[in-house]
N, C-alpha and C positions, 0 to 999 in steps of 0.2 A: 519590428516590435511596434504592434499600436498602442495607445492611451486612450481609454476609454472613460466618459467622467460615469458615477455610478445609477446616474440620468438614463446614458444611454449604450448601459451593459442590461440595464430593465428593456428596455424600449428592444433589444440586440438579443434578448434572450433566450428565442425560439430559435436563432440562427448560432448560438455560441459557437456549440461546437465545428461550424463549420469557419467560422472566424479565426477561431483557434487555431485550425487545424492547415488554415491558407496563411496565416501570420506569423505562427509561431510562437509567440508570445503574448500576450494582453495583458497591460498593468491598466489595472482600477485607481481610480482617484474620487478622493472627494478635495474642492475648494481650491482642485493644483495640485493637491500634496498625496504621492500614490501610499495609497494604502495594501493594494494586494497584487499578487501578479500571478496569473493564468496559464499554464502551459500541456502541454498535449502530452501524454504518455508515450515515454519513448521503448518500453519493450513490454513483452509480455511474457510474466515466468513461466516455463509449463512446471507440471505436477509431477513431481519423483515418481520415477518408477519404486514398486517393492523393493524390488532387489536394491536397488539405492537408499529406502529408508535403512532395510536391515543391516547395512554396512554402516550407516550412521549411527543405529544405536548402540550404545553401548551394554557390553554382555556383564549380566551379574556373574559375580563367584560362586563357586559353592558356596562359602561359609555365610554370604550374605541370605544366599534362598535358603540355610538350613533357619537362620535366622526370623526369617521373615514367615517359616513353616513355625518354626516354635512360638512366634507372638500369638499367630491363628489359634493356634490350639487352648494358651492360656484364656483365650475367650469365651 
């Protein structure tokens, strides 16, 4: 873990992310007293497949889509 005061996270700021990413951690401080702490993203989600959303969503009933046909209509 480094401590960084917010001095020299400006001055450090073209290089963060490589800071970051050799440290593992970076807590900001102003005056001594840490105000924020910095960490590197540890995974990346992938994107569902179809077939995966369609098992997630849930199936209307009939009686809802006859429902949802007769609101359209009264319109």
């Amino acid at each position: 873990m480094k401590s960084l005061s917010i001095r020299e996270v400006r001055r450090a700021l073209a290089q963060l992310d490589e800071l970051v990413s050799r440290e593992g951690e970076v807590v900001v401080t102003r005056r001594g007293q840490p105000i924020a702490r910095l960490l590197p993203l540890r995974s990346t989600r992938r994107m569902p497949s179809h077939a995966d959303l369609r098992t997630r969503t849930p199936r209307l009933s009939k009686g809802s889509e006859m429902h949802i046909r007769a609101e359209r209509d009264e319109r």
